[in-house]
N, C-alpha and C positions, 0 to 999 in steps of 0.2 A: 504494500500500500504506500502509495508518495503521497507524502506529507505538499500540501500549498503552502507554503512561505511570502505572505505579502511582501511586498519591496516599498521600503518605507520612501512616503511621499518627501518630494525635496523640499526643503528649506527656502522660504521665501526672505524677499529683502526691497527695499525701495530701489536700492541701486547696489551694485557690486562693482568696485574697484578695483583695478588690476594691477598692480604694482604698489607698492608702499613706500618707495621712496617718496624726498623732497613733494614733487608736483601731486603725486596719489597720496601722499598723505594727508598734505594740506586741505586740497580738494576736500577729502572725504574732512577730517576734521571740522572744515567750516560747514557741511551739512551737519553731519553732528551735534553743534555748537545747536540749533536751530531745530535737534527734534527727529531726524530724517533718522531713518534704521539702513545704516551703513554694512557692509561686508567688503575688508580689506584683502585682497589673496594677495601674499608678500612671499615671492622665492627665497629673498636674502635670508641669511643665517639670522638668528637671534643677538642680539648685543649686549642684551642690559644683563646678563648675570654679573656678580659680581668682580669674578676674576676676568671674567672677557673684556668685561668695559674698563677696569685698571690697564690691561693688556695696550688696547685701544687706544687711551688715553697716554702712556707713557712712550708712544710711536710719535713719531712727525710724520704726517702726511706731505706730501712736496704737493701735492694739488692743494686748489683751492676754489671757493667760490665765492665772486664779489654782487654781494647781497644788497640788492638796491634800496632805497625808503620804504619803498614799497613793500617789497618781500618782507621786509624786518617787518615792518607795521602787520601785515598777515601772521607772521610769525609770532609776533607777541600775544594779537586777539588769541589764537589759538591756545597759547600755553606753551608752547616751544622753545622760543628765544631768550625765557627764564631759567631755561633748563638748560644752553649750553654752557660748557664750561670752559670754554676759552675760547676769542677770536681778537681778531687785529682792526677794528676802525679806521675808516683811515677820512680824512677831511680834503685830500685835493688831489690830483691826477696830474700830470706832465706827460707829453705827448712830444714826441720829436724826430726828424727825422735827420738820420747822419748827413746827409746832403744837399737838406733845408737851410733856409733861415729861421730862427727863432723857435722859441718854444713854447709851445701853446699848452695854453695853463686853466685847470678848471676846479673849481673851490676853491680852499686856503692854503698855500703853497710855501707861505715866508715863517711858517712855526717852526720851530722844532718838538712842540707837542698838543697834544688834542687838549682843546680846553672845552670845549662845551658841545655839547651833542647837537647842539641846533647847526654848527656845521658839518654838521657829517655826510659825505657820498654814499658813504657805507659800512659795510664790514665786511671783512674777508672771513672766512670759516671753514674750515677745514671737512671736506664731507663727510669721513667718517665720524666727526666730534657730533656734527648735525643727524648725522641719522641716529646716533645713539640717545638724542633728546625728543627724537622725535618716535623712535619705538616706546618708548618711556612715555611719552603721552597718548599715542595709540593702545598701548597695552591696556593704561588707566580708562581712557575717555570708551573705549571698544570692546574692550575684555573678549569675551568669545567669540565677537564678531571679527576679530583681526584673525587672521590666519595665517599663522609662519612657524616653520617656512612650508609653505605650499605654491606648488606647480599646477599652472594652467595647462588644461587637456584639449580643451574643446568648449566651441560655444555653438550655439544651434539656436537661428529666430523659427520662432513659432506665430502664431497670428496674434497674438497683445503681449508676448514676453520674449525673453532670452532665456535659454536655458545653457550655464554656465557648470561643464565639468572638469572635476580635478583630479590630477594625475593620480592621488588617492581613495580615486572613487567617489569624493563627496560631491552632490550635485547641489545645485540651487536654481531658483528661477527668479527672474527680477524683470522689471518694467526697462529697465534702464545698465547698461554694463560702461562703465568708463575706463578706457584703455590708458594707463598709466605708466607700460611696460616698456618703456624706454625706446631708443633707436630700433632694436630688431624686432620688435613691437611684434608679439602672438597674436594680438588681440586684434592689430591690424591685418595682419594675414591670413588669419580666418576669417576675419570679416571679406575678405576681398578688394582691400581698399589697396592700391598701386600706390608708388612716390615716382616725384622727379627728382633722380639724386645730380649731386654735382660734387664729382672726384677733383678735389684741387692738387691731387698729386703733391702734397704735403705732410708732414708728419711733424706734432709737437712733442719737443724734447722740454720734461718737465722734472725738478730736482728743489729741493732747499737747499740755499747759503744763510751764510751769515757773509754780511760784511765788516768793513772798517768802522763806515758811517751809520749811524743809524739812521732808518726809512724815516722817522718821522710823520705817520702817519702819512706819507706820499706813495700813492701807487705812479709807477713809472713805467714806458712804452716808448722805445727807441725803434723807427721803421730802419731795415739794414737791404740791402739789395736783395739778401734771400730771404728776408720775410721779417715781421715783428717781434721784437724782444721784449717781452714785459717781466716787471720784478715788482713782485706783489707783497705787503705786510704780511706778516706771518708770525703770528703769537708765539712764543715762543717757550714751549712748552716745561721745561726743566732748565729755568736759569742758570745757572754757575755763577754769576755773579753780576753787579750792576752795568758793569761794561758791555754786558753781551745786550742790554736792554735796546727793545727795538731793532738789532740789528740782524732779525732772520726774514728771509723774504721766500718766499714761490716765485719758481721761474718758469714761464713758460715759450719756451725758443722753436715760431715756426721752423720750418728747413725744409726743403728740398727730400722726397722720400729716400734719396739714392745718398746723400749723405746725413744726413736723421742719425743712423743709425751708426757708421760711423764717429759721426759725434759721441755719442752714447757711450762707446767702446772705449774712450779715450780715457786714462788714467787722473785719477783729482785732480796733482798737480795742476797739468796742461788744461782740464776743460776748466779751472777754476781761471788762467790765465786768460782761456779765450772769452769767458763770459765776461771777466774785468775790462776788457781791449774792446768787445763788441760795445759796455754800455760806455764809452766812453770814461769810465773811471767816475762816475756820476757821484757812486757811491764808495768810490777809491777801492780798492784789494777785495776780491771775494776773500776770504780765510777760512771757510770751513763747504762742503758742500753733502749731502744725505739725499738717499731716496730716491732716486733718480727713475724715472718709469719712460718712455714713446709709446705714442698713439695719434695713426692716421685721420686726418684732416676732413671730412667731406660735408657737404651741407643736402639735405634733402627736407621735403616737403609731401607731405599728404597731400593727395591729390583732391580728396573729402576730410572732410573733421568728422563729420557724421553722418550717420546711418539713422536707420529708424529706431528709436530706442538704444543708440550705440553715439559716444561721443570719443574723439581722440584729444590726449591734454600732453602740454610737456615733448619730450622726445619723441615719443611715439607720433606726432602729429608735423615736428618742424627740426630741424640741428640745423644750427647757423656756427660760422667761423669762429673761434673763441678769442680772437683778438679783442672786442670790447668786452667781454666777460659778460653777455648780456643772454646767452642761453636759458639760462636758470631761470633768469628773471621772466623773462618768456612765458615760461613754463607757471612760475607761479601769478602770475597776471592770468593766463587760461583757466586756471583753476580759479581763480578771484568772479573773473566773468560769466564761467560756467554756475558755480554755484550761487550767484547774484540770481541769473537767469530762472534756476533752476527752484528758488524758493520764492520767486516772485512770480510763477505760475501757481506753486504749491497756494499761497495767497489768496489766488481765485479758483483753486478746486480742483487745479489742473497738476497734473504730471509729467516730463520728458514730452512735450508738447514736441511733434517735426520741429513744427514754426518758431520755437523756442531754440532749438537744438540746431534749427540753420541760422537765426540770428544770432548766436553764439558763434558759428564758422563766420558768419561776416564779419562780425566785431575782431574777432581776430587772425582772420588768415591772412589781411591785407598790411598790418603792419607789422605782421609775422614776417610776409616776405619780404616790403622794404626791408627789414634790416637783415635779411638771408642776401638779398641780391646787392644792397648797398655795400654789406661787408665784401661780398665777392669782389667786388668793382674796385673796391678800397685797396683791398690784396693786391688786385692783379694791376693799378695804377703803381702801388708801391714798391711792386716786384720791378717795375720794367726798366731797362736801363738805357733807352730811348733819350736819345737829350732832352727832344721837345716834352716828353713827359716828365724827363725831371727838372726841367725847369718851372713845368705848369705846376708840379705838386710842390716845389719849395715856394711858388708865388704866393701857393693857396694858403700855406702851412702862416706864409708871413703877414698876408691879410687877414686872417684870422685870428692870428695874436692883436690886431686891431680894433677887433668888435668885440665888443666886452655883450653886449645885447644877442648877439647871434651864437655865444657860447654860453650865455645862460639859456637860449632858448635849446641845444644840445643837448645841457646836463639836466633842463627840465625833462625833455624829454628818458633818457636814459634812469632818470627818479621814478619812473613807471607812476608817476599819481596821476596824470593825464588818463591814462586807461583804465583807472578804476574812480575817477574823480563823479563819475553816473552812477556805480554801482553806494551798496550797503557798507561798502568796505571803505570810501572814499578818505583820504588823509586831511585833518584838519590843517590850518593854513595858521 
């Protein structure tokens, strides 16, 4: 005699999340925050035990991510930005190219320390610091509805849901699935959603120094023939002592994919000399250097943000060139807009409305891609060793140290509060 065995019915949710990093996290948090029954599926390993996150914490990451008004502003509503435990602020940027005039300058540039948080650009933050604040709130805010670490299987539309299965068998059904799952995005490729990528045949070579001088709250960005050198604040994790204050930075050194790598190879000594001789000595002597990682350059774009009942946020949906550090920001602006969008149907009765879910791809796929195609153009201006183009990009570089009005309007822009200044989230003034 066979025994019937029902198969227990799936598990419902308003929406399911697909990635739990930065952008899936947020996202889902700020429904949260508001009521919304969230389901996070996160692949990444767990963090927050105790000996992993000491672990964690006592590494230097050489990456970094420079966290605009904006993001930090979301990040605090959330509960996040309370919880990390170390990052570098910084209040002004320098911008210059070896074979310009002048140096074009955005915030406060003539300190040598952060006095007051009402100048701040931003913060630089170390990923791995960030996502261990951010499982930490997720864990609290989600409890069983976060799920990690779990792998996406499969998603399958039905006629009013999504049915989302996981590589552990767990199924669920939701009104709504948000692709959160970075660049090689699952959630896009089973949906069937395509990109236009664009291989710039580039690789970033990224490391911590320390130097001579300390950063001073300046991020800094030298354009060089083979691509942009930027040297980012970097918290500096286990002092030794007052002199070392300030003075570790993240480097992120485009190049060329055919010598990238050779770069890389090259012994402390010599690459600590050539990073010193590329920024010009800005910051006199690298002296110490840690962590060193490459990874190839490319920028691609979704060709859709959304499906019916399906949104793309963050990587999954745009990767733009990491010269202006504005990737991230990106990402959490999508998540700012979408979840605006998405509680202010909630409001009138409604749910992952289409009409909702496409004005959400309008609001941000167009200035997604200005700055996917403006950075491209930027690059490929700054790489060229054409006279008449470097003449045209040193003229620009030096009229633009001129208008004080046209680089506030820049670093307005790059504060990301223009993109959420409609929404719930908008930044007081």
């Amino acid at each position: 005699m066979t025994a019937n065995v029902a198969q227990a019915a799936p598990q419902t949710a308003d929406v399911v999340v697909v990635g739990g990093g930065l952008v899936g996290g947020l996202c889902a948090l700020l429904l949260v925050e508001s009521g919304v029954d969230v389901i996070v599926v996160d692949a990444a390993p767990p963090l927050t035990d105790e000996v992993r996150a000491q672990e964690l914490l006592n590494q230097r990451d050489a990456r970094v991510w420079a966290l605009s008004p904006a993001s930090l502003s979301l990040l605090e509503r959330v509960g996040v930005w309370s919880r990390v435990v170390r990052h570098a602020p910084y209040q002004g940027m320098q911008v210059w190219s070896r074979d310009g005039r002048g140096i074009l300058d955005f915030g406060k540039v003539d300190q040598t320390r952060i006095d007051q948080e009402s100048t701040l650009l931003g913060s630089m933050v170390e990923p791995s610091v960030l996502a261990l604040a951010l499982q930490q709130v997720m864990q609290e805010k989600l409890g069983t509805r976060y799920l990690q670490p779990k792998r996406l299987k499969n998603i399958e539309r039905f006629s009013n849901h999504w049915q989302v299965t996981l590589e552990s068998g767990e199924c669920y059904q939701t009104p709504l699935v948000i692709g959160a799952d970075g660049a090689g995005s699952m959630v896009r490729q089973l949906a069937g959603i395509q990109v236009d990528l664009l291989d710039y045949k580039q690789m970033a070579l990224t490391c911590a120094i320390r130097t001579e001088k300390p950063h001073g709250g300046i991020a800094r960005q030298v354009f060089l023939p083979t691509g942009p050198l930027a040297f980012l604040p970097l918290a500096n994790h286990a002092k030794q002592s007052d002199d070392e204050d300030d003075c570790w930075q993240s480097i992120v050194w485009t190049l060329p994919a055919v010598d990238a790598q050779d770069m890389s190879d090259l012994d402390d000594a010599i690459l600590m000399a050539k990073l010193s001789h590329a920024s010009g000595y800005a910051l006199g002597q690298v002296t110490a250097i840690e962590s060193r990682g490459i990874f190839p350059l490319k920028a691609q774009q979704a060709k859709l943000y959304c499906l019916d009942g399906l949104a793309l946020v963050g990587d999954a949906a745009h990767v733009v060139h990491p010269m202006a550090g504005q990737g991230v920001n990106l990402g959490c602006l999508d998540a700012a807009v979408l979840a605006d969008a998405l509680l202010h149907d909630r409001d009138r009765g409604l749910w992952a409305h289409r009409q909702t879910l496409k004005r959400y791809e309008r609001e941000r796929r167009l200035p997604n891609s200005l700055m996917m195609h403006g950075l491209s153009i930027l690059g490929w201006m700054q790489s060229s060793d054409q006279p008449w183009m470097m003449w045209l990009r040193g003229e620009g570089m030096h009229l633009l140290t001129r208008f004080d009005e046209l680089r506030q309007v820049i670093g307005e822009q790059a504060s990301g509060r223009s993109a959420i200044k409609g929404t719930r989230y908008r930044i007081s003034s």
